[in-house]
N, C-alpha and C positions, 0 to 999 in steps of 0.2 A: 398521344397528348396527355394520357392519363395519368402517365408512367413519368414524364416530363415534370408534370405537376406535382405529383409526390417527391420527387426529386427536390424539387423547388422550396415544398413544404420542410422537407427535413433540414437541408442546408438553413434555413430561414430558422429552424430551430436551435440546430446546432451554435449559430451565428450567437445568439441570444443566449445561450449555453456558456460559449466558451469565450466569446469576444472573438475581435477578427485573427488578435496574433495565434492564439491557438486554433483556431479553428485552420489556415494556413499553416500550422504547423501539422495539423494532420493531414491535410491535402496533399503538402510535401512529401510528407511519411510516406501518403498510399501510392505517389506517384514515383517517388528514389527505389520504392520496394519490387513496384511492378517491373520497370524498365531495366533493374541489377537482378530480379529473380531471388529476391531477398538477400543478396548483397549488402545493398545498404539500408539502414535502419535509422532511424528517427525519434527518439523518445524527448518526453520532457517530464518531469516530477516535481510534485510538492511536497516540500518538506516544513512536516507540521509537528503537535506535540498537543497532545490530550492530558488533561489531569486525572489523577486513577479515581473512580469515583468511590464516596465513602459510602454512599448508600443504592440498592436497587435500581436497574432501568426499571423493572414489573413487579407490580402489586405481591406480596405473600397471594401463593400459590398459581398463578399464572405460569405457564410457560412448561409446568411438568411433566408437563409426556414428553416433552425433548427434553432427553438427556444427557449432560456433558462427561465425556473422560478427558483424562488427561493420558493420553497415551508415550507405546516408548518406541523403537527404531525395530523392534521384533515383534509389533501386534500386527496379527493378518489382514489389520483394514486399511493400512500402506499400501493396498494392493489396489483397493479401490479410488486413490486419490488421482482425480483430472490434472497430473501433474507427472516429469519424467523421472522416473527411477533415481537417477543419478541425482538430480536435483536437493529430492528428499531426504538420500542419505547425505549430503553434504549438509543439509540445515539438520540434522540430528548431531551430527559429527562437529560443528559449532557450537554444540551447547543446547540448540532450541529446543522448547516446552510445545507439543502440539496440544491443543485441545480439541477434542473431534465431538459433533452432536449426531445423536442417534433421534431415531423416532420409529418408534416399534422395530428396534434392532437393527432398522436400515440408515446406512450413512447419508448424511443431509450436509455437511458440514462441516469444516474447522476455522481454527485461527491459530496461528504461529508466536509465540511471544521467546526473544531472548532478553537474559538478564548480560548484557555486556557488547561487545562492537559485532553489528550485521556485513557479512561479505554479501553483498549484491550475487541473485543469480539469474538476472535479468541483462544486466550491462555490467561492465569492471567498476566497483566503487567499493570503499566501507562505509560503513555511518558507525560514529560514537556516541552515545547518546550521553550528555552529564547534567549533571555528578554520577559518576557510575553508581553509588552506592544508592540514589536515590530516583535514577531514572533506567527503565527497558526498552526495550526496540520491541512494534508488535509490525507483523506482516503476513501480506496473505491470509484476508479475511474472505473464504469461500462458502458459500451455503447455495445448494443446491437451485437451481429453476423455479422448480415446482413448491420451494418451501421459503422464496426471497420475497411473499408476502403475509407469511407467519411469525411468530414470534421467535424462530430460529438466531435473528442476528443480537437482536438483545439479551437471549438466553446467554449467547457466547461472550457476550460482555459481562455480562454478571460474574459468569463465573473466573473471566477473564480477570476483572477486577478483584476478584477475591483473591485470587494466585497475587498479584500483586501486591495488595495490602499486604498477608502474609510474608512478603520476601521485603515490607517495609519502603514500597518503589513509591517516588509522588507521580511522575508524569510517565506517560509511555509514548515514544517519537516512532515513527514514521514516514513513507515516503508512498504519495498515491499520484497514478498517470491524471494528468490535466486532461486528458480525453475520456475518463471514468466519470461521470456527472454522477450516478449512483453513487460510487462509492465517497466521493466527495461530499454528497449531500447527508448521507449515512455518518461521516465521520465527524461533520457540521454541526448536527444535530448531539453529540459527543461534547462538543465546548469546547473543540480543537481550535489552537491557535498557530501564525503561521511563524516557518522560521527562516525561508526562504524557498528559493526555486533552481532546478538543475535540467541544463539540455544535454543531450549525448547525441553526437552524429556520430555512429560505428559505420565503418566501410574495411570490412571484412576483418581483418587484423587490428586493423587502426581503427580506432576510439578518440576525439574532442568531446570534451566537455567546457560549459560556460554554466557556471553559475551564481545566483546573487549573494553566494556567501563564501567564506575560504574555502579553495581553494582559487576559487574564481575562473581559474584557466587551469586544463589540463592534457597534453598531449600524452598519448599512450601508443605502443606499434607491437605492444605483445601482452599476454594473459600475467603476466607476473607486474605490469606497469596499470596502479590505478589512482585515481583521487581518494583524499581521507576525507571526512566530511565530520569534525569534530559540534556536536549540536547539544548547545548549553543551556538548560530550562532554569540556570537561576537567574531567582530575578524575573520569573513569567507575569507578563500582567497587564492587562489595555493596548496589549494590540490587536489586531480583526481577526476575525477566523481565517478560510481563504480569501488569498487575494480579492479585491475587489475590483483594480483596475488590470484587466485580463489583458492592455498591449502593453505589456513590461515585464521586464525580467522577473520584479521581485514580488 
């Protein structure tokens, strides 16, 4: 009964969390994954857009014992990253800038930022981010367990945002699972704004995509067949953060 009841509890959270469509969109996930043996997959994504900030998340001198590199495809803490080999060198091999947090020499951290279009290494897509000259693609914001109630994720912002300024960027876009509440709420609190939303049903080979913004519909049956996702921050201004109405696409 116990066991029942906590069950009950979290669904009732979740509920309140994500609304009912997402929330059945994870149920579906967990139930197409079980019964295919991870065959079939189920994602969904938001696709949002942060302005680069011009000043500080943390007070002068806060946050100094963690701290940030900007590493390259040949430093030995690749080794360390909860992520597959291949994966990493393909987002080095695009272009991307890692920033990794240390805290007394041990790895706690990174976050990913490219100055130009992201290949998806989760599901087949690209993202654009525009104006290119004025907008980056950040992804894959990780900081460790034991440090995601420290000052670790804003440290990596700070210095995130200063790579930016420097490279003259205004916004940097994005794409975060609708079943992440953290990282939604982390990115919230950012001044992120939305720019739409994307589902992907992959069934092994084959990939559908629906989303609320061009491309809209996308059938793919091989790894070289994906959506573009062209995402233009001119012109940002008064619309919400994330979505607010959670049974709709957009």
């Amino acid at each position: 009964m116990a066991a029942i009841s906590r069950r009950k509890t979290a669904l009732h959270k979740m509920l309140q969390q994500w609304g009912w469509f997402n929330l059945s969109l994870f149920v579906l996930n967990r139930f197409l994954f079980m019964v295919s043996k991870g065959n079939l997959r189920l994602y969904r994504y938001y696709l949002i857009a942060q302005p680069v900030g011009q000043t500080t998340l943390l007070p002068p001198g806060r946050g100094k014992k963690t701290e940030i590199r900007l590493i390259d495809e040949h430093d030995e803490i690749v080794r360390q990253f909860p992520r597959p080999a291949t994966a990493i060198q393909e987002r080095f091999e695009q272009g991307a800038k890692c920033l990794v947090a240390f805290k007394q020499e041990q790895f706690i951290g990174f976050l990913w930022l490219l100055l130009g279009s992201y290949q998806e290494d989760e599901v087949r897509a690209r993202y654009t981010p525009l104006p290119v000259a004025q907008t980056a693609w950040d992804f894959d914001v990780y900081v460790a367990p034991e440090s995601r109630f420290g000052l670790t994720f804003p440290r990596l912002w700070d210095e995130a945002n200063r790579f930016l300024r420097e490279n003259n960027i205004l916004w940097s876009c994005s794409r975060i699972s609708a079943f992440n509440t953290d990282s939604l709420g982390a990115h919230a609190r950012l001044g992120t704004l939305s720019l739409g939303s994307a589902i992907f049903f992959c069934m092994g080979q084959w990939q559908i995509t629906l989303a609320s913004v061009p491309p809209y519909f996308h059938f793919s049956r091989h790894s070289g067949s994906f959506p573009e996702f062209h995402l233009n921050t001119q012109g940002l201004g008064g619309k919400p953060s994330i979505p607010q109405d959670k049974s709709t696409m957009g």
